[in-house]
N, C-alpha and C positions, 0 to 999 in steps of 0.2 A: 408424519407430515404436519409443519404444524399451521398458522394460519396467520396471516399477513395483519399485522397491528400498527397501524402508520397515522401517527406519528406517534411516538410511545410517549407517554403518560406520567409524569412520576405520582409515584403513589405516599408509602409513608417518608419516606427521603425525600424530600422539594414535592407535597403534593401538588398537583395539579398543571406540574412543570412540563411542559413540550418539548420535546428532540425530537428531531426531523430526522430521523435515521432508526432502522429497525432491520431487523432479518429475518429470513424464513428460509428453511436447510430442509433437504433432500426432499423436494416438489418435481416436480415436473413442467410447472407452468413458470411464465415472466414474468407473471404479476400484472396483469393489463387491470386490475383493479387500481393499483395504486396511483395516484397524481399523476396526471398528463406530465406536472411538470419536473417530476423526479427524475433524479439519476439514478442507475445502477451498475453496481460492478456482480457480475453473474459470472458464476466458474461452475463448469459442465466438469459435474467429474464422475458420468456415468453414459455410456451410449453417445449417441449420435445424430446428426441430423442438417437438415437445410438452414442455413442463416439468413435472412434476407433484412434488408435494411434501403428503403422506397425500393428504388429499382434495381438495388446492387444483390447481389447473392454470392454465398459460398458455403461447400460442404464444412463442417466444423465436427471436428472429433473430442472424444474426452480424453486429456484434458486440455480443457482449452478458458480462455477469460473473454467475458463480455465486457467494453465499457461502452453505457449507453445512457445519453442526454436526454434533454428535452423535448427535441427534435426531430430527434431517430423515432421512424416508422418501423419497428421491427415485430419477427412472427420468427420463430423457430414450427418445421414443418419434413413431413416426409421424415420424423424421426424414430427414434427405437430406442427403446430403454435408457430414457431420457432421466438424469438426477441431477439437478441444482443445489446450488447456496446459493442465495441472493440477499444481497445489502441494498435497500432504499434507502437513496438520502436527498435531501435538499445540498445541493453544495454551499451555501448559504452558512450551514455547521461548521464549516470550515475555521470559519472566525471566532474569535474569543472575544474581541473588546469592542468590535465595532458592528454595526445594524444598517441594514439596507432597506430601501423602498422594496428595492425588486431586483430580480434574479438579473435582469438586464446591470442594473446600478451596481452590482455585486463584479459583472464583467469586465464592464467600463472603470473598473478602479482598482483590476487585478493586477498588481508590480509582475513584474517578470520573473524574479523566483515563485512566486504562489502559482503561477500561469505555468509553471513546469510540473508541479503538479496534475494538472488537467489536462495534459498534451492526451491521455488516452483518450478523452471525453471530446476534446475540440475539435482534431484532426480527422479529417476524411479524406481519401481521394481514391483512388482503382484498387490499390494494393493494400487496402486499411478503411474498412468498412463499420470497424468496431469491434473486431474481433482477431484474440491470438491466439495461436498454440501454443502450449507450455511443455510442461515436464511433470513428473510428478512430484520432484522436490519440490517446486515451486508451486503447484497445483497442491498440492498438501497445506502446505505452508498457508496461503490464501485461505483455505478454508477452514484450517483452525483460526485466523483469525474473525473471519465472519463470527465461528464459536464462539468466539472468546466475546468480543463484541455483543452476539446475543445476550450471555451468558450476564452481560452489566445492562444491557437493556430490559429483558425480564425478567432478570432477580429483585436487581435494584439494593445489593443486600449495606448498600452504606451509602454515607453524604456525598460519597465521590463516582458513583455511578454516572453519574450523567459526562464530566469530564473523564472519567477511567473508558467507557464507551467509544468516546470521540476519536482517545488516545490510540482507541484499535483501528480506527475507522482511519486515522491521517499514516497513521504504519500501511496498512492495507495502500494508502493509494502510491505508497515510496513504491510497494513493491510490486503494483501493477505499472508502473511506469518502466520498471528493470523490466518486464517481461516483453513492454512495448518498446522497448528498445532494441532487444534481442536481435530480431531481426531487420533493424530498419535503419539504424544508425552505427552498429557496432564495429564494421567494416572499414567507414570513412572519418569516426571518431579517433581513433587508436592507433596505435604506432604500428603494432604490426600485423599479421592477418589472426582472424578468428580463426580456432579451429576447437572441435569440441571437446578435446583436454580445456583448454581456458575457460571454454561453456561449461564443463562438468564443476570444474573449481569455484565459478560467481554461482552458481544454481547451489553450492552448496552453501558459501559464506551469508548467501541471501535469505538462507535458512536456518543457520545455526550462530548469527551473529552475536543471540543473546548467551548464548551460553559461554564458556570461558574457549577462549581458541588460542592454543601457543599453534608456533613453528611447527614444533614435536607432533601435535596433535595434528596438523594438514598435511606434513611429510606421510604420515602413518596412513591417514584416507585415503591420499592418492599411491601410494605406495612407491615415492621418490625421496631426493635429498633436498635440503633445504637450499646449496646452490644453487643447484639445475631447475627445481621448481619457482624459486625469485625470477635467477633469469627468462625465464619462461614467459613468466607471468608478464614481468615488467615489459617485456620485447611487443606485448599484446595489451595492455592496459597502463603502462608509464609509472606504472608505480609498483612497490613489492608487495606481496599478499598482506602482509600487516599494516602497510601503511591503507590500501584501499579497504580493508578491513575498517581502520580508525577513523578514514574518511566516511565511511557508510553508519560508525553508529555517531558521528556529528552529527549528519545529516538529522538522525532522529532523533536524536536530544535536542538539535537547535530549533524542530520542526515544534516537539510537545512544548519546549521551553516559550515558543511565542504562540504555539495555540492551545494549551492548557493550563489547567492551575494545579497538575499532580505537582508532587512535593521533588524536589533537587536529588533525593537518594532514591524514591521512586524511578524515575526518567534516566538515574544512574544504572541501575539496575537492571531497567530493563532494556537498556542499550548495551548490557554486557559488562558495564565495569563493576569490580565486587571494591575495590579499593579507592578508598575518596582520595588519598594525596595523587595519586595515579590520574585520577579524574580529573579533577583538579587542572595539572597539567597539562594535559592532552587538553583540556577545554581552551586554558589561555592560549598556548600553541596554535590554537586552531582561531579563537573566536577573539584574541586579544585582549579578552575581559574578564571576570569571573561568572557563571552561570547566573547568578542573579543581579548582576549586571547588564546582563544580555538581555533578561529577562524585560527586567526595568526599562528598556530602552521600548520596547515595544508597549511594554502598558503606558507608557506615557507620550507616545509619539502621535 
């Protein structure tokens, strides 16, 4: 277990440099030491227990994800063989170029794509207290990237730790958003009905994005044809397994391209594509520009 270091430090890489995001893997506790005014994304992926959040409560199983504000009055309680990963962060890190008074100032100037981001963090009402049940693909997934994350926050092992960090930290929040959607919006989003073949199918691509995914290779996991699986797919999410595939690693190339400075073959790579003319492509296809294009727009807007 190891011990909450908030806000990490750069040492010989950017001495003396502050990030506001740190983690602490297989605890037990929330962290009630760290900043009143921190976020967290918490994924339970051992035991069990009470959630409470002011007056609201609900049993929560492992595994399941916390996302939790400022605001949020929370105790985990009544539990058993309780094992956390937990991310502390100021959402503040978020940003690359620009600087806030304060966390208020930060909200008040949140555009509606960065504010879809944070629907886990912002939303409350009966049915959504701050807490979801997951899967374990998805629950795996989440907490190697807390790992990986750590893993640049305590090493530190180069000059790109502090944004290589980040870059887990803005993946992590794509993919607590697909888990908070799971239940709450998938129904009335989509053309056709959920049902947990199409659930098994996004829990998997939300997992294995980065690696190389043909046809061949999806047909073969679910153990169908490439016909009957598009149709499928598409009848329930509007699109064919490759295209929402291609749209999902935009999403995270367009996400690090405006809020980091890793390098163009980095952020290719680690979106899945191993081939730059390929990339290339699919980028203007998608963003109308070239990646550093795209890029440019934002460092200078």
């Amino acid at each position: 277990m190891g011990e909450l270091q908030y806000p990490t430090i750069g040492r010989e890489h950017h001495p003396g440099r502050k990030v506001n995001i740190c983690c602490i893997r297989n605890t037990d506790s929330l962290g009630s030491e760290c900043p009143k005014d921190s976020y967290r994304i918490v994924y339970v992926k051992e035991g069990f227990g009470v959630f409470s959040n002011g007056q609201s409560s609900q049993i929560i199983t492992s595994p399941s994800v916390l996302c939790l504000n400022e605001s949020d009055d929370v105790s985990l309680h009544n539990s058993s063989g309780l094992m956390l990963d937990i991310m502390f962060f100021d959402p503040i890190c978020f940003e690359r170029y620009i600087e806030f008074e304060s966390l208020q100032a930060w909200k008040d100037a949140l555009n509606e794509h960065d504010w879809f981001f944070f629907r886990p963090f912002f939303n409350r009402d009966d049915s959504y207290i701050g807490a979801r049940t997951t899967n374990l693909y998805l629950g795996n997934r989440v907490s190697q990237l807390i790992a990986l994350a750590d893993e640049q926050f305590s090493g530190q092992k180069d000059h790109f730790w502090p944004c290589r960090g980040r870059s887990y930290f803005i993946e992590l929040l794509l993919l607590v958003n697909s888990i908070y959607n799971e239940d709450s919006e998938r129904e009335t989003v989509y053309t056709g009905e959920m049902n947990d073949e199409i659930k098994g199918i996004l829990n998997w691509l939300h997992t294995h994005y980065p690696e190389k995914i043909t046809m061949e290779v999806v047909t073969k996991q679910f153990h169908t044809n490439k016909t009957t699986l598009n149709q499928k797919f598409k009848s329930v999410m509007g699109a064919t397994v490759m295209e929402y595939v291609n749209n999902l690693r935009m999403q995270i190339v367009c996400s690090f391209l405006r809020k980091t400075y890793l390098t163009i073959n980095e952020i290719m790579e680690r979106a899945g594509y191993r081939d730059d003319a390929h990339f290339l492509r699919t980028f203007r296809k998608y963003a109308g520009c070239t990646p550093s294009e795209y890029r440019n727009q934002y460092a200078t807007a």
